[in-house]
C-alpha positions as CSV (number, residue, x, y, z in Angstrom):
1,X,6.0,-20.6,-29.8
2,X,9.2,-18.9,-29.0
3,X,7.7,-15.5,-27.5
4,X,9.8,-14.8,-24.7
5,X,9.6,-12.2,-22.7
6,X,12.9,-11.3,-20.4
7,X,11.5,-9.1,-17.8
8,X,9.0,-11.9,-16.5
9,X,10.9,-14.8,-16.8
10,X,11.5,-17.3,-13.5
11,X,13.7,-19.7,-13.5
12,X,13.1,-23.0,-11.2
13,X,16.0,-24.5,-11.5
14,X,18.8,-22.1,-11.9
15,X,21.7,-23.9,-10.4
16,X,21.9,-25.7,-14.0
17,X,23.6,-22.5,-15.1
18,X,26.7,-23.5,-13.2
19,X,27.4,-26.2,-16.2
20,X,28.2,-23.0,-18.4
21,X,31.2,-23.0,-16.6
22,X,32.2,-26.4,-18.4
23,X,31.9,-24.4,-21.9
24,X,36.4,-22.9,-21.3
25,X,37.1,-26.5,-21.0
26,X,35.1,-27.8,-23.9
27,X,36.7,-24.9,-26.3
28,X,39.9,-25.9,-25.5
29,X,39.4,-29.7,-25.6
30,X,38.2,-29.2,-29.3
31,X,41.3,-26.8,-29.7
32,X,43.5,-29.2,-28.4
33,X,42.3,-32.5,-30.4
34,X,41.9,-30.6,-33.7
35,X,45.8,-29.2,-33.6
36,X,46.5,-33.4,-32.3
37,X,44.2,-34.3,-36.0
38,X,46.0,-32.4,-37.9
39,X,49.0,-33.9,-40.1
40,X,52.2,-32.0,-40.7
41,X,54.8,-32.6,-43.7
42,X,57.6,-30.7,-43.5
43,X,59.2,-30.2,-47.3
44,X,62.2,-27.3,-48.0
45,X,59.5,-25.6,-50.6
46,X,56.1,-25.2,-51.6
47,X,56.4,-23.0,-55.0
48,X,55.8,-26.1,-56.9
49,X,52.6,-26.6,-55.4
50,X,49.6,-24.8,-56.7
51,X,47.7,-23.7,-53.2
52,X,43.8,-22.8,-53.4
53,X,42.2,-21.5,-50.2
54,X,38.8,-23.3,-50.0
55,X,36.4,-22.0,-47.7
56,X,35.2,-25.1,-46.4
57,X,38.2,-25.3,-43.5
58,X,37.5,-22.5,-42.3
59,X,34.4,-22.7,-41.8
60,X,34.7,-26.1,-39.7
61,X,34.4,-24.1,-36.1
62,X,30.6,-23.4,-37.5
63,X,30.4,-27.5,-36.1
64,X,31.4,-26.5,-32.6
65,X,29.6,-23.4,-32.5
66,X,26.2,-25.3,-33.3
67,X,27.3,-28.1,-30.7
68,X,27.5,-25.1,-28.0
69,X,24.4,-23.4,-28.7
70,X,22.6,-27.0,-28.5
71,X,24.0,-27.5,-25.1
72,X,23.3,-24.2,-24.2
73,X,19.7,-24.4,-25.0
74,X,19.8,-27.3,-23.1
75,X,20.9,-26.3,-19.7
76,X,18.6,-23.3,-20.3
77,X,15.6,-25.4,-20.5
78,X,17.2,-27.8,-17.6
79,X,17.0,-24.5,-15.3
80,X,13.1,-24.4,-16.3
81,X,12.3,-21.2,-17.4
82,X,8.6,-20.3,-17.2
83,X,6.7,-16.8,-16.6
84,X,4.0,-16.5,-14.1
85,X,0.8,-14.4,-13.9
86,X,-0.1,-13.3,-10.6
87,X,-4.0,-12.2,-10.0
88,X,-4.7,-10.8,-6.5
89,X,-8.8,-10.9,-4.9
90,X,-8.9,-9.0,-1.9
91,X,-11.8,-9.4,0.9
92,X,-12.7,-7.7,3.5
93,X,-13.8,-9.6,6.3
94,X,-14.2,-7.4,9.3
95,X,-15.6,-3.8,8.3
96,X,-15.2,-1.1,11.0
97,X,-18.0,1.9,11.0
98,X,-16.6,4.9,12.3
99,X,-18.4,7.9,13.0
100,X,-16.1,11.2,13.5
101,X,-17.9,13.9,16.2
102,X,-16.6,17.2,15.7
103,X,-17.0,20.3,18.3
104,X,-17.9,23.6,16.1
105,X,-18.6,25.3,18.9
106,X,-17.1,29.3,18.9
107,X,-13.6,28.2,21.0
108,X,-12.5,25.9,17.9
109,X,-11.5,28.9,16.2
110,X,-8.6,29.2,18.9
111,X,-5.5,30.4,17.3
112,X,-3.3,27.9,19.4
113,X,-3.3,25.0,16.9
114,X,-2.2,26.3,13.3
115,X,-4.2,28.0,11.9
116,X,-7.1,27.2,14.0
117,X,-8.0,24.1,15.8
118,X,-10.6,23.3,13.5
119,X,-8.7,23.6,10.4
120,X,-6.1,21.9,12.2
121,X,-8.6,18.9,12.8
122,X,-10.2,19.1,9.4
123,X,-6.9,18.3,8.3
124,X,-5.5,15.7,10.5
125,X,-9.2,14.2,9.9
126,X,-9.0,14.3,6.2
127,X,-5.5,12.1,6.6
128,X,-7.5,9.7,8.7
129,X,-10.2,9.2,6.4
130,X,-7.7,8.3,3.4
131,X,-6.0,5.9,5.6
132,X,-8.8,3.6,6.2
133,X,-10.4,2.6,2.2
134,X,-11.9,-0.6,3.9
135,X,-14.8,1.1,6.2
136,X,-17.9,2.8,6.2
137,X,-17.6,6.4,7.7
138,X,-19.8,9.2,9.3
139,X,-19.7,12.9,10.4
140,X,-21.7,14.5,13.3
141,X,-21.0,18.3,14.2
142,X,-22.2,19.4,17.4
143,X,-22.2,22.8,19.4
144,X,-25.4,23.6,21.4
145,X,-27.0,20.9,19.4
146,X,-26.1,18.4,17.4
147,X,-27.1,16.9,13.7
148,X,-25.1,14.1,11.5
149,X,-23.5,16.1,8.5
150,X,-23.3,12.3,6.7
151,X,-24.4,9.1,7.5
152,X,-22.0,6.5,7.8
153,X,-20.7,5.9,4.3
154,X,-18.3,3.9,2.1
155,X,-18.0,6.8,-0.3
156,X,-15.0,8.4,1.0
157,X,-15.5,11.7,-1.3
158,X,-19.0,11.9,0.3
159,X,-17.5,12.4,3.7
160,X,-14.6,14.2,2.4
161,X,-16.3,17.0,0.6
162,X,-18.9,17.0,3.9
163,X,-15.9,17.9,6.3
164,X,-14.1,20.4,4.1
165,X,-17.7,22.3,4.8
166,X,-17.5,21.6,8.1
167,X,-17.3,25.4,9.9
168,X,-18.2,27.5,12.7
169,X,-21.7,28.7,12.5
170,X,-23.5,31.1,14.4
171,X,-26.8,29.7,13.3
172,X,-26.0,26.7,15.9
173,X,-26.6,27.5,19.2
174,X,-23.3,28.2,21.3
175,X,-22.0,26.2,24.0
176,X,-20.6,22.6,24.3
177,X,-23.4,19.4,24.1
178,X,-21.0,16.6,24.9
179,X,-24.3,14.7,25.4
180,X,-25.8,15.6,22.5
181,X,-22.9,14.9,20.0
182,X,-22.3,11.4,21.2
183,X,-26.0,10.5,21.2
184,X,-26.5,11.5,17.6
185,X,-23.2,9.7,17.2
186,X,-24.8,6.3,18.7
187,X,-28.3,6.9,17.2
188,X,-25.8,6.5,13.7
189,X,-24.0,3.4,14.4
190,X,-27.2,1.9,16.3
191,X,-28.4,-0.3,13.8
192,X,-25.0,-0.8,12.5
193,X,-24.0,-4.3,11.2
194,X,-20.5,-4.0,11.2
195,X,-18.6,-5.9,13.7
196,X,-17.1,-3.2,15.2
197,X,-18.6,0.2,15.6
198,X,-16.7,3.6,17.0
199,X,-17.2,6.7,17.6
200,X,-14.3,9.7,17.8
201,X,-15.1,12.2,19.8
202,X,-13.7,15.3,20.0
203,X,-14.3,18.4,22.3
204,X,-12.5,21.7,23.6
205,X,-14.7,22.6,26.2
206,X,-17.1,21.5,28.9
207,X,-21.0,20.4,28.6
208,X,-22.6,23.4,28.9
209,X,-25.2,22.4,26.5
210,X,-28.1,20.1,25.4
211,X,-30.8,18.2,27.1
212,X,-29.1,14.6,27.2
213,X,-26.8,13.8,29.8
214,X,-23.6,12.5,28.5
215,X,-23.4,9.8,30.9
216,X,-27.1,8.6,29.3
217,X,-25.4,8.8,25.6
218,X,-22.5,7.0,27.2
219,X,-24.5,4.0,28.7
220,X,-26.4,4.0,24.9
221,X,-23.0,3.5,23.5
222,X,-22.1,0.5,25.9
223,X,-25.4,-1.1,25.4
224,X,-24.9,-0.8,21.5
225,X,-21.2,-2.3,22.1
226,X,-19.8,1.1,20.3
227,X,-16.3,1.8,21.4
228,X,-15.5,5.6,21.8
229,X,-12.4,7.4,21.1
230,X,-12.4,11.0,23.1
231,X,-10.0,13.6,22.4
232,X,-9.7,16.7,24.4
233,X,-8.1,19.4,22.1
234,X,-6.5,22.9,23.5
235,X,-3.6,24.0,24.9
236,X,-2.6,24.2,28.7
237,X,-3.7,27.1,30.2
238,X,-4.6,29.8,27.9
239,X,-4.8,30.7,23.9
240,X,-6.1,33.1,21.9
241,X,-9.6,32.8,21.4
242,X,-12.6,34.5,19.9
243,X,-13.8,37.1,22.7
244,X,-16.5,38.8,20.9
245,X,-17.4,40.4,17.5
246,X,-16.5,43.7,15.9
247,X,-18.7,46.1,14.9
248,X,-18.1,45.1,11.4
249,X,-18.8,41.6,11.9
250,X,-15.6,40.2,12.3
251,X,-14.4,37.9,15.6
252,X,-12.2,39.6,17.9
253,X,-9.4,37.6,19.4
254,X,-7.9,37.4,23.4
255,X,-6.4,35.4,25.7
256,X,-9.2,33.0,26.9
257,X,-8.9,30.7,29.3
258,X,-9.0,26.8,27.7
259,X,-11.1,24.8,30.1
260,X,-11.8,20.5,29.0
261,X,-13.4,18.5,31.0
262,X,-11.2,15.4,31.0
263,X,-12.7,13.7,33.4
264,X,-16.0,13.5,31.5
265,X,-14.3,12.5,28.1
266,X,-11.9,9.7,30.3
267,X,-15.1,8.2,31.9
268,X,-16.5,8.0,28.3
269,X,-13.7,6.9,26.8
270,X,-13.0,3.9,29.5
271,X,-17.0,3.3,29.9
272,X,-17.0,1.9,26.6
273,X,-13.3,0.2,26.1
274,X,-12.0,3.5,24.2
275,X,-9.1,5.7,25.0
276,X,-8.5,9.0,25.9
277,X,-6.1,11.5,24.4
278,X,-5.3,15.5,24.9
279,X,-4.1,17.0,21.7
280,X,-2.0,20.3,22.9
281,X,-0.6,21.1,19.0
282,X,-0.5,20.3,16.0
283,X,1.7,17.4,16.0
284,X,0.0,15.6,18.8
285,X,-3.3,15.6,16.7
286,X,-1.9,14.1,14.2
287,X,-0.4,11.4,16.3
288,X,-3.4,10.8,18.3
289,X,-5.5,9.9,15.0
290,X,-2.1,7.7,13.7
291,X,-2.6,5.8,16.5
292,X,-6.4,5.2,17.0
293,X,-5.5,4.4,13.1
294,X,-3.3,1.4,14.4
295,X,-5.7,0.4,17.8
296,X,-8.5,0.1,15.1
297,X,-7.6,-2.7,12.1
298,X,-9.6,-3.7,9.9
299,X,-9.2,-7.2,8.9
300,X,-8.6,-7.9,5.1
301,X,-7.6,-11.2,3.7
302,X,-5.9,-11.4,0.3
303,X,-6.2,-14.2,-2.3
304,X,-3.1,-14.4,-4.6
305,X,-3.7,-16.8,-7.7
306,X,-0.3,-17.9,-9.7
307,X,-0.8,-19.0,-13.1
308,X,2.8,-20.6,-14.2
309,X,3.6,-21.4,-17.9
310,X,6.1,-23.6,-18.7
311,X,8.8,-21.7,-21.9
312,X,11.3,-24.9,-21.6
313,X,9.7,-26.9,-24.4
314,X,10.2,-24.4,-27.3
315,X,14.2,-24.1,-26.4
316,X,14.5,-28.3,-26.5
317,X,12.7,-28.3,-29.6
318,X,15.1,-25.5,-31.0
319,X,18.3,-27.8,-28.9
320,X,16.7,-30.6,-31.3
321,X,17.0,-28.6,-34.6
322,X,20.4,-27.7,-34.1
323,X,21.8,-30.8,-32.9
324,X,20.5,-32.7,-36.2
325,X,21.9,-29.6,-38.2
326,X,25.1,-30.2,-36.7
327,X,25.0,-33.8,-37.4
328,X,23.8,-33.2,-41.0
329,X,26.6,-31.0,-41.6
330,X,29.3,-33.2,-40.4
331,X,28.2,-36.1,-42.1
332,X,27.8,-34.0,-45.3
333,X,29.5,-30.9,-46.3
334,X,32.2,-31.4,-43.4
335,X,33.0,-35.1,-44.1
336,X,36.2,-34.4,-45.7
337,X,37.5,-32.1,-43.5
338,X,36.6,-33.4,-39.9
């Protein structure tokens, strides 16, 4: 009945606490009356009195001790004290399938993003993919071809562990299929439920590749109502690239020229309500996907359930106790001596 627990105690009313400031004046009303009770008789000499110190006087402060504490359980319970439970039940009320395009044709092993561009997307992308617990996501690498490395999924270490083994391959066929990436992209998200459906799409190079037009995908994307997100990724100009390969096997880097076609990835981008973004470093990357973090919110609505119980009724019941204690005592052992 009297479990309290300090740390997770409310208090309703708490401007009944200012009445503790009553509790100087009260000690020094009793302090005053009890000197004004008291009689004196002044005689020249007390050595033919026999004086026995009884305990009982003393101990007549016990009274006013017992009559604070009642009062101060009192206003304590005045004040309300209770502890509440809070219980939380999220929702999710719009989910947002994402699909995540990825170029791995040979140029995303340019040196001009640390350490490549790929790893620095890989990174950026693995960021993104923590940052949004609430939606379904998929992966789709493209080159010369394209095909979906994972579905759309809510299993986030699915689609994590799939783009940590995302890499260059020369088993792909080179070039750039802008075409082809977003139509696997769309073919996806098609039969998608979700109330909004996006694709990111990211290239470093020109269509070059594939046998679908990326103005066909595009127009699939519209018609499916699937925004896209294009990002063009390479610095101005030139960066060191992969030129060819060594006689043991390994790439050989040179300055290359970096060549996007943003006018492609804009049209795309504004065809179907998207944006468009140039990633030039590191940095930008990373603020590009912050931001199509923030255009694209998914909707969640929390429940919060408070469960209040009331801890006033134990300190009346105690206020009770010592109040007829304090009455039983002065009517009793104290009656002489008050």
């Amino acid at each position: 009945m009297f479990d309290f627990n300090i740390n997770n105690i409310t208090f309703e009313n708490p401007q009944w606490f200012w009445l503790f400031l009553l509790f100087p004046v009260l000690i020094a009303w009793y302090i005053w009356k009890r000197n004004k009770q008291t009689p004196e008789v002044k005689i020249s000499s007390i050595k033919g009195f026999k004086v026995k110190q009884d305990l009982l006087p003393k101990l007549r402060p016990v009274l006013l001790f017992l009559r604070l504490l009642c009062l101060a359980l009192l206003i304590t319970a005045m004040s309300r004290p209770r502890t509440v439970d809070v219980t939380s039940r999220t929702k999710k009320t719009q989910g947002i399938d994402i699909v995540m395009a990825i170029d791995v044709s040979p140029s995303m092993l340019a040196r001009d993003l640390k350490p490549n561009r790929l790893e620095a997307l890989k990174k950026v992308a693995s960021d993104f993919i923590n940052d949004r617990p609430n939606d379904r996501i998929g992966l789709v690498v493209y080159s010369g071809e394209s095909f979906t490395k994972t579905p759309i999924t809510s299993d986030k270490s699915i689609v994590q562990s799939a783009l940590r083994d995302v890499k260059y391959s020369d088993l792909l066929e080179n070039g750039t299929a802008i075409g082809m990436g977003l139509a696997t992209s769309v073919n996806r998200l098609k039969e998608s439920k979700a109330k909004s459906k996006v694709i990111i799409l990211l290239s470093d190079g020109v269509n070059n590749a594939g046998f679908i037009d990326p103005k066909i995908a595009t127009e699939l994307a519209e018609e499916y109502n699937i925004k896209v997100y294009t990002i063009g990724l390479g610095s101005n100009g030139t960066a060191m690239g992969p030129i060819g390969i060594s006689p043991n096997g390994q790439l050989r880097y040179g300055p290359t020229k970096v060549q996007i076609d943003e006018d492609l990835l804009k049209q795309i981008a504004n065809q179907t309500g998207g944006k468009y973004f140039r990633a030039t470093n590191n940095e930008k990357l990373e603020a590009i996907y912050k931001e199509i973090n923030k255009l694209e919110k998914t909707e969640v609505e929390e429940s919060k359930f408070y469960n209040y119980e009331e801890k006033y009724r134990p300190l009346v019941i105690l206020a009770g106790i010592l109040f007829l204690l304090e009455i039983l005592l002065r009517n009793t052992v104290f009656r002489s001596f008050v």
